[in-house]
C-alpha positions as CSV (number, residue, x, y, z in Angstrom):
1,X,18.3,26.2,11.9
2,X,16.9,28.4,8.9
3,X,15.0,25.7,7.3
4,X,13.3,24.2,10.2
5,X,12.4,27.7,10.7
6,X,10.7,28.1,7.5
7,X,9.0,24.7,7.6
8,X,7.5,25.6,11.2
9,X,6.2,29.1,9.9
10,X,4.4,27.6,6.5
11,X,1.3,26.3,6.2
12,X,0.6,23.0,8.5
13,X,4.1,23.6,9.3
14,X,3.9,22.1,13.2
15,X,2.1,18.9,11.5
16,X,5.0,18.7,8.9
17,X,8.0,19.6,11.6
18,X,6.4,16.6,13.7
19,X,6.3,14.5,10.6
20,X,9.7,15.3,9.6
21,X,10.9,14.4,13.3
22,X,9.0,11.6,13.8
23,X,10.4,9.9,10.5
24,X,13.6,10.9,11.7
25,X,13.7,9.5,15.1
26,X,12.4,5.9,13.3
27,X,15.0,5.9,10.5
28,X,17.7,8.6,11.1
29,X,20.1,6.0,12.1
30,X,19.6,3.4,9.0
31,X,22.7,3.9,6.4
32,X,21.8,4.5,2.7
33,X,21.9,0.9,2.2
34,X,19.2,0.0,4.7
35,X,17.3,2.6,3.4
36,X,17.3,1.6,-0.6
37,X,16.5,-1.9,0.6
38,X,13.6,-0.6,2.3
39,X,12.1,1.8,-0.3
40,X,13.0,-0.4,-2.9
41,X,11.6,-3.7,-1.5
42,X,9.6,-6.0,-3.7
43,X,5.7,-4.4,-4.5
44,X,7.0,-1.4,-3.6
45,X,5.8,2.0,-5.5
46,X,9.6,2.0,-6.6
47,X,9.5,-1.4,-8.0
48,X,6.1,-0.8,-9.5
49,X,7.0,2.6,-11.2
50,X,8.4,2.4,-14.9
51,X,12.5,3.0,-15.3
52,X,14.5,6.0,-16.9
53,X,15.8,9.1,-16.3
54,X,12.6,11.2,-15.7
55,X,10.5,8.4,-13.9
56,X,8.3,9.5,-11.5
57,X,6.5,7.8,-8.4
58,X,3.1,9.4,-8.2
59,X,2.0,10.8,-5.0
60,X,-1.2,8.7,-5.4
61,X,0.8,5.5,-5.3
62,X,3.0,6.5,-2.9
63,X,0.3,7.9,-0.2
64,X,-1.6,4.2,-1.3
65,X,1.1,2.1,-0.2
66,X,2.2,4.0,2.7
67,X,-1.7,4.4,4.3
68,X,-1.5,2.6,6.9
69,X,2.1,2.7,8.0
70,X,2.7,4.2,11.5
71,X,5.7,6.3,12.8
């Protein structure tokens, strides 16, 4: 596993590897349709972020919505 590798061996990797699994564990086994219906539930940052091709959800919003969320 090169990349889990590289993640552990960065900066706060441990912190991010535990994140990564954590998030994993709670929604690894959703299909791609549970998970747009999740992220893309109404007042969500991706319902609140203007449309096109180069849209962006800032990390702001994002962080915002998701603060007091547990995994």
């Amino acid at each position: 596993m090169p990349a889990r590798s590289r993640i552990l061996f960065a900066e706060s990797g441990t912190e991010k590897m535990m994140s990564i699994d954590r998030t994993l564990k709670k929604y690894g086994e959703l299909t791609a349709s549970e998970l747009v219906n999740l992220t893309h539930s109404q007042n969500s940052p991706w319902t609140e972020t203007p449309k096109g091709m180069l849209s962006q959800i800032e990390l702001e919003t994002i962080k915002e919505y998701h603060q007091f969320e547990q995994i």
